[in-house]
Biopython code that builds the backbone (N, CA, C, O; Angstrom):
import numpy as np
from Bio.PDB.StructureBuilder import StructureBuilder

atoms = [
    (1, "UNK", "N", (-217.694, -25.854, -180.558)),
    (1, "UNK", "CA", (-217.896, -24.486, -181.005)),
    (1, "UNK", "C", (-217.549, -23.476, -179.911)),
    (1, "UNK", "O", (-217.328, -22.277, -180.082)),
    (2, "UNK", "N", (-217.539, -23.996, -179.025)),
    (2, "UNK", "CA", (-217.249, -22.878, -177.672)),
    (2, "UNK", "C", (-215.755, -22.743, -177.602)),
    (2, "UNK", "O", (-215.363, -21.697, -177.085)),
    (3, "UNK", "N", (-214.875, -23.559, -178.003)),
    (3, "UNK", "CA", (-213.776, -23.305, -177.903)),
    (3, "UNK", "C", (-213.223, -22.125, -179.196)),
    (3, "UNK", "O", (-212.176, -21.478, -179.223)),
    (4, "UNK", "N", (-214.273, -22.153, -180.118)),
    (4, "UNK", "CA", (-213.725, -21.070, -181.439)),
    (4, "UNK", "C", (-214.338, -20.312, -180.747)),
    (4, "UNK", "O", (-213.490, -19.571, -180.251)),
    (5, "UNK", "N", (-215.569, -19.958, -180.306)),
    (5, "UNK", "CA", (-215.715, -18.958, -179.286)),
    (5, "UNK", "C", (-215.100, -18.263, -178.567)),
    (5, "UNK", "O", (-215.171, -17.034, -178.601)),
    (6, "UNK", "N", (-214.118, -19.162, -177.492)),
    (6, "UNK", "CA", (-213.241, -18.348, -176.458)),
    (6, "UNK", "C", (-211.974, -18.013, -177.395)),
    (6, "UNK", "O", (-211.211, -17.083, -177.132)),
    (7, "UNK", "N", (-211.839, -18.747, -178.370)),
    (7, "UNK", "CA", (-210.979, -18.113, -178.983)),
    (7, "UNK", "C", (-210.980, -16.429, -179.666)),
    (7, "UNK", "O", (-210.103, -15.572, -179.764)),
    (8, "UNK", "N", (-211.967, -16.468, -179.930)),
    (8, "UNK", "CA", (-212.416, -15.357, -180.574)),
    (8, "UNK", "C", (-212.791, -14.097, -179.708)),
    (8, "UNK", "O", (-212.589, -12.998, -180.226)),
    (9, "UNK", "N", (-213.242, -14.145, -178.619)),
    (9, "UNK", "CA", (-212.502, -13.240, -177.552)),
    (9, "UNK", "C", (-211.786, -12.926, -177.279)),
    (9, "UNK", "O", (-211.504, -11.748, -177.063)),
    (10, "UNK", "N", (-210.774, -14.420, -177.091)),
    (10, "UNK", "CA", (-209.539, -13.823, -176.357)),
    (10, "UNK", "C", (-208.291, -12.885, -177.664)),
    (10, "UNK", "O", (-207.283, -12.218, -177.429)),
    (11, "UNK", "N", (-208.897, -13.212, -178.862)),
    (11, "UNK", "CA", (-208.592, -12.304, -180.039)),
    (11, "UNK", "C", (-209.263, -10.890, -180.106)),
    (11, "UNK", "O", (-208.805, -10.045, -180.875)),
    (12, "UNK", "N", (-210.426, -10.604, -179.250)),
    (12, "UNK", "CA", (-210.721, -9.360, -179.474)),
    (12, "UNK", "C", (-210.186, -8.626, -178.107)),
    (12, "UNK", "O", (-210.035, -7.404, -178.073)),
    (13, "UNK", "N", (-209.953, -9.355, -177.141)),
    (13, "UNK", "CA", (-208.715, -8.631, -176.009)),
    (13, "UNK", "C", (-207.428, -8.007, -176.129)),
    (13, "UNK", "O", (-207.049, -6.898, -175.752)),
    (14, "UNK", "N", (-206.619, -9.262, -176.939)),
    (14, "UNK", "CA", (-205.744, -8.962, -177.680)),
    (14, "UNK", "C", (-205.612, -8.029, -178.466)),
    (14, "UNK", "O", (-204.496, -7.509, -178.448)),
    (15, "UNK", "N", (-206.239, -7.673, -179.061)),
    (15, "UNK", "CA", (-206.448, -6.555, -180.194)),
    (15, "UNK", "C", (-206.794, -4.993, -179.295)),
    (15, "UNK", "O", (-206.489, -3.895, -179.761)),
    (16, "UNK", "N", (-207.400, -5.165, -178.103)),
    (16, "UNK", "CA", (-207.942, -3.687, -177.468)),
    (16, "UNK", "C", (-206.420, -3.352, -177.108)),
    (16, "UNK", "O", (-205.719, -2.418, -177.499)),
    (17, "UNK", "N", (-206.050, -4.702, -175.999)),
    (17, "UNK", "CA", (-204.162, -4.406, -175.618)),
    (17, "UNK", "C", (-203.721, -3.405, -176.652)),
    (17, "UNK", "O", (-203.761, -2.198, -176.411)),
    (18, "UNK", "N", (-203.328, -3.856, -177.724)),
    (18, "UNK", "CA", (-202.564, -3.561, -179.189)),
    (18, "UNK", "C", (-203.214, -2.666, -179.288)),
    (18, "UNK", "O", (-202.389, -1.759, -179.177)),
    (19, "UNK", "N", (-204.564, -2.012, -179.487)),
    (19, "UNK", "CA", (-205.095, -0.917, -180.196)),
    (19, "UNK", "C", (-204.657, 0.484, -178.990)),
    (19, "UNK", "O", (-204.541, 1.669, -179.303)),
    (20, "UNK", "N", (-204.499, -0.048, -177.751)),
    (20, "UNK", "CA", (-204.206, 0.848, -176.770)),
    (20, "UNK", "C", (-203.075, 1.746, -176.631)),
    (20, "UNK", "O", (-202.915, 2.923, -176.308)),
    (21, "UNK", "N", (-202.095, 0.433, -177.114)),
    (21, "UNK", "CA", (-200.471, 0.613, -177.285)),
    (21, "UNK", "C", (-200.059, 1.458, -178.355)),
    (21, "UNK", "O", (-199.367, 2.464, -178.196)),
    (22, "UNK", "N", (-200.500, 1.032, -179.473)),
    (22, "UNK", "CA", (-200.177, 1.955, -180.900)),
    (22, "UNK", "C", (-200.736, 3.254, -180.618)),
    (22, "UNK", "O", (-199.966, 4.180, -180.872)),
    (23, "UNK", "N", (-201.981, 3.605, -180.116)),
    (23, "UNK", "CA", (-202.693, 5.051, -180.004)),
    (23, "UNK", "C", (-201.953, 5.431, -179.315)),
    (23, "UNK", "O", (-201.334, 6.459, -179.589)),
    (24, "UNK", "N", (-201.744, 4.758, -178.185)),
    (24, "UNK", "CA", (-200.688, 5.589, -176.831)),
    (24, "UNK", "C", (-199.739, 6.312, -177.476)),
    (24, "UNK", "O", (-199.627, 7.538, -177.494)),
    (25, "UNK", "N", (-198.981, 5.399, -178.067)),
    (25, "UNK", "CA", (-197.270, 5.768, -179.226)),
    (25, "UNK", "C", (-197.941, 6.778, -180.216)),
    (25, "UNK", "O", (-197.480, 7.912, -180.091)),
    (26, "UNK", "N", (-198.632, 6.687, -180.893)),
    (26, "UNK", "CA", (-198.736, 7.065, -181.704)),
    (26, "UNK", "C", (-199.189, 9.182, -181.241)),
    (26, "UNK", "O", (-198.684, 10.180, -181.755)),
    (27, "UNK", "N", (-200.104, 9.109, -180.308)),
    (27, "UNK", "CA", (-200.431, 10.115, -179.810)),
    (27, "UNK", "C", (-199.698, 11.110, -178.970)),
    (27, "UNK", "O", (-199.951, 12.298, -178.773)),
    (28, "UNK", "N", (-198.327, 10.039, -178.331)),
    (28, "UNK", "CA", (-196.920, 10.565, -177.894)),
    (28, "UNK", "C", (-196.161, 11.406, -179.045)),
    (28, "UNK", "O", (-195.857, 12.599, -179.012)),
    (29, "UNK", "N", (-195.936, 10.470, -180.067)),
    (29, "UNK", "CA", (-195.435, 10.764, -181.411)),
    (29, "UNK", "C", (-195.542, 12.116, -181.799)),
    (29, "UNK", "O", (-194.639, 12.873, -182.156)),
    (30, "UNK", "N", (-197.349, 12.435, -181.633)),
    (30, "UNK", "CA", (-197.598, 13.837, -182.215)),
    (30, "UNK", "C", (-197.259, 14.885, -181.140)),
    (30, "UNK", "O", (-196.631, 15.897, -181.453)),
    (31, "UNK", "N", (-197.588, 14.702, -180.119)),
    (31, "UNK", "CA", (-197.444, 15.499, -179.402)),
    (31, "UNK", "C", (-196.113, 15.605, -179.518)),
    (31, "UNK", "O", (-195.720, 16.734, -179.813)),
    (32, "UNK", "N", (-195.333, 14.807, -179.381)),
    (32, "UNK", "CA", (-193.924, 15.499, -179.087)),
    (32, "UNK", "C", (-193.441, 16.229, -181.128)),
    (32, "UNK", "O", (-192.383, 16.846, -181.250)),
    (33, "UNK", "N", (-194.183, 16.049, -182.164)),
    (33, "UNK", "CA", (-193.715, 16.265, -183.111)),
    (33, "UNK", "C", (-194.606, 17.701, -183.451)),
    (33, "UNK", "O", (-194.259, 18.508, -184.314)),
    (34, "UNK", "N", (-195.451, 17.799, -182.853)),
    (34, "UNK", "CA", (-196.428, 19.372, -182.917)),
    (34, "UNK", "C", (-194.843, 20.339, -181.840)),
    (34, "UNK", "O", (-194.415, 21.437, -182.195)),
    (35, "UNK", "N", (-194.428, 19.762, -180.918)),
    (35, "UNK", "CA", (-193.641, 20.600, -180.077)),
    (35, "UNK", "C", (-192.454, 20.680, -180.854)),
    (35, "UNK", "O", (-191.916, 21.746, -180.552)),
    (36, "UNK", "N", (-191.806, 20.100, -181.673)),
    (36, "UNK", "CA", (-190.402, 20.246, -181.765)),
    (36, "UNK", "C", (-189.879, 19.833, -183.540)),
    (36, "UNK", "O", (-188.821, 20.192, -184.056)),
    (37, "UNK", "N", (-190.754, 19.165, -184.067)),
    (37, "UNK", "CA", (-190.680, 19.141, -185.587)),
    (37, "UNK", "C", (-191.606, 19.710, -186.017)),
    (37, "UNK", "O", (-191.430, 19.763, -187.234)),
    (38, "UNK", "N", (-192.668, 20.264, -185.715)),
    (38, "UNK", "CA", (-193.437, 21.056, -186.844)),
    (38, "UNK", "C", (-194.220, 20.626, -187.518)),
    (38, "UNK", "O", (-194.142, 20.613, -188.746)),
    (39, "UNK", "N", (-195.500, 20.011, -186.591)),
    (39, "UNK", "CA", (-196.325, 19.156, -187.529)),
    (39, "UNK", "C", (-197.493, 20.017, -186.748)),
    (39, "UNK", "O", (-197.698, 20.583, -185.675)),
    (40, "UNK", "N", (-198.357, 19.621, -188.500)),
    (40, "UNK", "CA", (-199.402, 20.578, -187.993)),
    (40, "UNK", "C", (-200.850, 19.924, -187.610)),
    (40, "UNK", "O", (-201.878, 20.551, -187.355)),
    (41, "UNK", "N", (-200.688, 18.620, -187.630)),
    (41, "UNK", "CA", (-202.106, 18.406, -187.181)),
    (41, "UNK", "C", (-202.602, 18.037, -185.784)),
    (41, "UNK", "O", (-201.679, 17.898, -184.981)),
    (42, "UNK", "N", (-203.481, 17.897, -185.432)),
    (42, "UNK", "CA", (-203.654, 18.173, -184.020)),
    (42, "UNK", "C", (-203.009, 16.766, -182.822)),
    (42, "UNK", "O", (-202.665, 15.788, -183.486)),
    (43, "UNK", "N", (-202.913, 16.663, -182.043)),
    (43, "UNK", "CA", (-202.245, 15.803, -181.472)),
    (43, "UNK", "C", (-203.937, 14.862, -181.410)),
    (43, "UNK", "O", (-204.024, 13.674, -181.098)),
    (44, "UNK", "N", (-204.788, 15.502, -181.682)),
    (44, "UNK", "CA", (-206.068, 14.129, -181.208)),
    (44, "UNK", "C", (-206.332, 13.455, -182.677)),
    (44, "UNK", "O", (-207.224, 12.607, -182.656)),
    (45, "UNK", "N", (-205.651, 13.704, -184.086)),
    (45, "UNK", "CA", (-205.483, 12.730, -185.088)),
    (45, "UNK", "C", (-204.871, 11.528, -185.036)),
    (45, "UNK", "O", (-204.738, 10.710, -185.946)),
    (46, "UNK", "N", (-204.357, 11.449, -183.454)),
    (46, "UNK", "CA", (-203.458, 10.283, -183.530)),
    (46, "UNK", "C", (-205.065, 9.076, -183.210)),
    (46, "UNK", "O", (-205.138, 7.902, -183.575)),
    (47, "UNK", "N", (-206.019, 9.775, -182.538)),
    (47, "UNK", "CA", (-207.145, 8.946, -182.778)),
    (47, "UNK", "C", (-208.202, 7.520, -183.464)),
    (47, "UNK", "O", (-208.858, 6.518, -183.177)),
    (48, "UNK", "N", (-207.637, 8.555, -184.730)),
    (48, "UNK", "CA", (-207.658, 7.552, -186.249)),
    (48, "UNK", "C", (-207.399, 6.309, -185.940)),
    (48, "UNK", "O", (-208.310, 5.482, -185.901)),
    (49, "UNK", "N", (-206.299, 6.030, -185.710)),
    (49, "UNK", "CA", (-205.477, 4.878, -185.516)),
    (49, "UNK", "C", (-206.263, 3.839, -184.772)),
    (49, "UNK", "O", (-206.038, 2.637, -184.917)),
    (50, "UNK", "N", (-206.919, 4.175, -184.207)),
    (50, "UNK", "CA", (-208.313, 3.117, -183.211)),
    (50, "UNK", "C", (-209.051, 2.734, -184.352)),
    (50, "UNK", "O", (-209.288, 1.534, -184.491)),
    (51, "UNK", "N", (-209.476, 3.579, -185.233)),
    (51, "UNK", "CA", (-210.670, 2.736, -185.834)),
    (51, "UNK", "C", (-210.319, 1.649, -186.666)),
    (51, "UNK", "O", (-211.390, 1.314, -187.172)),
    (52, "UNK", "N", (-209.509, 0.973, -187.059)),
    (52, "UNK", "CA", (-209.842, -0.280, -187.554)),
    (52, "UNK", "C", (-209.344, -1.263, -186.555)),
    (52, "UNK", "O", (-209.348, -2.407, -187.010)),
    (53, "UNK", "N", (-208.901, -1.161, -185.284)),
    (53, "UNK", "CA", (-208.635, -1.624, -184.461)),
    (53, "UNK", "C", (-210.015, -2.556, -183.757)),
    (53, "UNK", "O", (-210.232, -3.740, -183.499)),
    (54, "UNK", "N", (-211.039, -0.754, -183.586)),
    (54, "UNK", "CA", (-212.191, -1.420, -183.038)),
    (54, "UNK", "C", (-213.053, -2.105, -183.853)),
    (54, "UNK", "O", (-213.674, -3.065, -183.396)),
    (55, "UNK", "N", (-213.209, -1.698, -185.191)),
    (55, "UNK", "CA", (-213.747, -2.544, -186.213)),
    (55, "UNK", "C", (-213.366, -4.252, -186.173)),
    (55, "UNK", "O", (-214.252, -5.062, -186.444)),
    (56, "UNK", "N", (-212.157, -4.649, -185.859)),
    (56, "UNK", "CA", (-211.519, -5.911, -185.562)),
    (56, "UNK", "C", (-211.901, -6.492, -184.445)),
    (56, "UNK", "O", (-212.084, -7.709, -184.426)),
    (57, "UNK", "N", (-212.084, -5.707, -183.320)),
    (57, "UNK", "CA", (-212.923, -6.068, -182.300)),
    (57, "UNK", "C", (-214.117, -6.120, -182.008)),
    (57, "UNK", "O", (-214.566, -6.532, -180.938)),
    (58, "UNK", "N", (-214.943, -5.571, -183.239)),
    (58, "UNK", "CA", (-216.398, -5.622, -183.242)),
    (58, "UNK", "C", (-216.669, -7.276, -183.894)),
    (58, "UNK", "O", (-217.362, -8.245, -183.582)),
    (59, "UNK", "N", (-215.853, -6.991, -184.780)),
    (59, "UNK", "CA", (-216.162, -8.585, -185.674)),
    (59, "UNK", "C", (-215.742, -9.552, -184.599)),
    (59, "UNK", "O", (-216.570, -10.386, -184.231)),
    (60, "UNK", "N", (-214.573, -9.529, -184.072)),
    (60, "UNK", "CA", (-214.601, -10.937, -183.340)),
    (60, "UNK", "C", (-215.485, -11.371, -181.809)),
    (60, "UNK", "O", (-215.719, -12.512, -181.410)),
    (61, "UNK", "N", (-215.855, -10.084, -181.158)),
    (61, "UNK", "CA", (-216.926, -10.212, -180.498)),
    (61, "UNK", "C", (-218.363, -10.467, -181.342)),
    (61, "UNK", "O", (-219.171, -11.159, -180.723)),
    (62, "UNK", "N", (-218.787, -10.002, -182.665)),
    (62, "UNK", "CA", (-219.592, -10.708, -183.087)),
    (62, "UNK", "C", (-219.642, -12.046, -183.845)),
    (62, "UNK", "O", (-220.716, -12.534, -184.196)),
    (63, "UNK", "N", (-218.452, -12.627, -184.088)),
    (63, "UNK", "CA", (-218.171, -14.091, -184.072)),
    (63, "UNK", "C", (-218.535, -14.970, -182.827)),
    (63, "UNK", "O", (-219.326, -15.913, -182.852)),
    (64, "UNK", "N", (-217.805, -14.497, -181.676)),
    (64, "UNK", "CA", (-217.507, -15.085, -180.763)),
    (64, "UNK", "C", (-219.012, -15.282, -180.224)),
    (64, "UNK", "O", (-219.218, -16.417, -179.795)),
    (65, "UNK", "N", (-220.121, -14.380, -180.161)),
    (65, "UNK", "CA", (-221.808, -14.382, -179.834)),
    (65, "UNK", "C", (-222.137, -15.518, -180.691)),
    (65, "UNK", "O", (-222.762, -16.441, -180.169)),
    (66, "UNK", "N", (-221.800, -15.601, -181.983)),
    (66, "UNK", "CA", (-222.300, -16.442, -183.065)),
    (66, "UNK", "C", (-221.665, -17.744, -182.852)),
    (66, "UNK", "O", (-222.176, -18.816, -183.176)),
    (67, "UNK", "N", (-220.659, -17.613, -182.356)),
    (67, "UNK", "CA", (-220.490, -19.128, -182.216)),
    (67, "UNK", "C", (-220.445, -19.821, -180.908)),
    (67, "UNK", "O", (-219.935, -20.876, -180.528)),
    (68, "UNK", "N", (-221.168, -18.856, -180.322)),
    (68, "UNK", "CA", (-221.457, -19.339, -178.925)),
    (68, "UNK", "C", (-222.823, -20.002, -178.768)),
    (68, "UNK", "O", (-223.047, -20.946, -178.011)),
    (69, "UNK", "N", (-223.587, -19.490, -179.454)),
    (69, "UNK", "CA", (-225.182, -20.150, -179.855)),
    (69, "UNK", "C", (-224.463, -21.704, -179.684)),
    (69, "UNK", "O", (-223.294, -22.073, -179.799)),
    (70, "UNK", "N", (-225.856, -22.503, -179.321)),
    (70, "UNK", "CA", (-225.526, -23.751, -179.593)),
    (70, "UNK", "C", (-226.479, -23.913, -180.992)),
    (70, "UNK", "O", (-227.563, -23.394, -181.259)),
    (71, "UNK", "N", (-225.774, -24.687, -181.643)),
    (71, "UNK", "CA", (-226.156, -25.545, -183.049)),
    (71, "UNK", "C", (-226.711, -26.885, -183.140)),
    (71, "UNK", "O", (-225.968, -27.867, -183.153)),
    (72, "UNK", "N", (-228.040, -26.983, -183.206)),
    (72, "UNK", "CA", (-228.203, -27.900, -183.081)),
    (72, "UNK", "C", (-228.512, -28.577, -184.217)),
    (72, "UNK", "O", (-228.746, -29.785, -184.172)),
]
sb = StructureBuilder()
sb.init_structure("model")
sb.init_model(0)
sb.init_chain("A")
sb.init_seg("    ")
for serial, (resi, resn, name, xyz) in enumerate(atoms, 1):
    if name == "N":
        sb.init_residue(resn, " ", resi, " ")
    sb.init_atom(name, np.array(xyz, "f"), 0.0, 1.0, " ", f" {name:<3s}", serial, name[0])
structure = sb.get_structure()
């Protein structure tokens, strides 16, 4: 069980990486599209984009607790 464990971490690491990367882009995106195409929402909507990211990382850190218990 400890090995679905570390697995399941090293899936919610993975996922912060990735959730970091897309917001980054994504928050570039606006900013440069509020300056020069004409968009009107604020450059901190690129925000959004985290939350089901961290939701994905809540669950597999609460897997990873749960299957770290030992079972006896």
């Amino acid at each position: 069980m400890k090995t679905i464990s570390a697995l399941f971490l090293v899936l919610a690491v993975i996922l912060s990486h990735i959730m970091c990367a897309v917001t980054a882009y994504n928050y570039c995106d606006m900013k440069w599209g509020i300056k020069y195409a004409g968009y009107s929402a604020p450059a901190s909507a690129a925000f959004l984009t985290a939350i089901p990211y961290a939701a994905g990382i809540l669950v597999c850190v609460l897997l990873a607790v749960f299957f770290r218990k030992k079972i006896v």
